[in-house]
N, C-alpha and C positions, 0 to 999 in steps of 0.2 A: 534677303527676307523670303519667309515663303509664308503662301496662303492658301487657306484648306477654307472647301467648300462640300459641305455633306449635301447628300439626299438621298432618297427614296425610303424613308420612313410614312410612317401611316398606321392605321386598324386595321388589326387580323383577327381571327379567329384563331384559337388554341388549337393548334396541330397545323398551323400555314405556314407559309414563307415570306419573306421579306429579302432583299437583294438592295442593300445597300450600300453606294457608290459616294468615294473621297477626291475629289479635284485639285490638285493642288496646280501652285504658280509661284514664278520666283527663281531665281538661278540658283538656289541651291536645294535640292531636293532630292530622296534616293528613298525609296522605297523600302530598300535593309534595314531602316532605322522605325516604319511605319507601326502605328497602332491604331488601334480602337477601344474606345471609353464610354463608360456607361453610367449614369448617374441616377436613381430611382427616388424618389422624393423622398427627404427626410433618411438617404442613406450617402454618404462618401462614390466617391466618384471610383469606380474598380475599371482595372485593368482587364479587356476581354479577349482581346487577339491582338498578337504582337508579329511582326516579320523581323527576322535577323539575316543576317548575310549569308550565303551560301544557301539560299532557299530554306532556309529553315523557320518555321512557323510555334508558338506558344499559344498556348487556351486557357483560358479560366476553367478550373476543374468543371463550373456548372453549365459549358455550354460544349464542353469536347464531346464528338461525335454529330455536333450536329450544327455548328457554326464553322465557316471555313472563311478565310481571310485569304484574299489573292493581290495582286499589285502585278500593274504595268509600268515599269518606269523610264519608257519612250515614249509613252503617254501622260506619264506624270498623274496617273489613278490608283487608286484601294481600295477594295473593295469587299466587302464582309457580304456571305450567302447566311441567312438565318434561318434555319428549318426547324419542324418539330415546336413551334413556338410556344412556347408555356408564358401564363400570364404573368410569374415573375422576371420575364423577362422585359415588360414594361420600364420604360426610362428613356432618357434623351442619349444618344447616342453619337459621341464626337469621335472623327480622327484629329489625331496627332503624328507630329513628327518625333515625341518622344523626348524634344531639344527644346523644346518649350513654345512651338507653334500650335496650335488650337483654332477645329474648325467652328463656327456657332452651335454646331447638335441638331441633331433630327431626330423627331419622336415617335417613339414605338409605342403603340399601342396595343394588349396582345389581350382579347376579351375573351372572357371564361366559356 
């Protein structure tokens, strides 16, 4: 089993950052497989950043260039950098392993 634990969500002001960190635990776990999800009230849950193997990294077209997804995984963390924040980026914000573990979500708040 594994277990995912978000934070560092909160209020920002439109143009700030946010540096949101994924915890995981559980003997099976690999960062290759990591994402990040986002859910906006009254819209489907989207896919925002994904890690795949060999370092290689996916965006949601509406946050490429200014969101970046990282992972340790001798630490067993992932971690999303959120820059540039526009207020439709407001939403709860969960990692996954992709395999159907889900952490609770942390929320962004990103005022006009």
């Amino acid at each position: 089993q594994v277990q995912l634990v978000e934070s560092g969500g909160g209020l920002v002001q439109a143009g700030g950052s946010l540096r949101l960190s994924c915890a995981a635990s559980g003997s099976i776990f690999s960062i290759n497989t990591m994402g990040w999800y986002r859910q906006a009230p009254g819209k489907q849950r989207e896919l925002v950043a994904a890690l795949s193997s060999g370092g290689r990294t996916n965006y949601a077209e509406s946050v490429k260039g200014r969101f970046t997804i990282s992972g340790d995984n001798a630490k067993k963390m992932v971690y999303l950098q959120m820059n540039s924040l526009k207020p439709e980026d407001t939403a709860v914000y969960y990692c996954s392993d992709r395999k159907g573990y889900w952490g609770q979500g942390t929320q962004v708040t990103v005022s006009s």
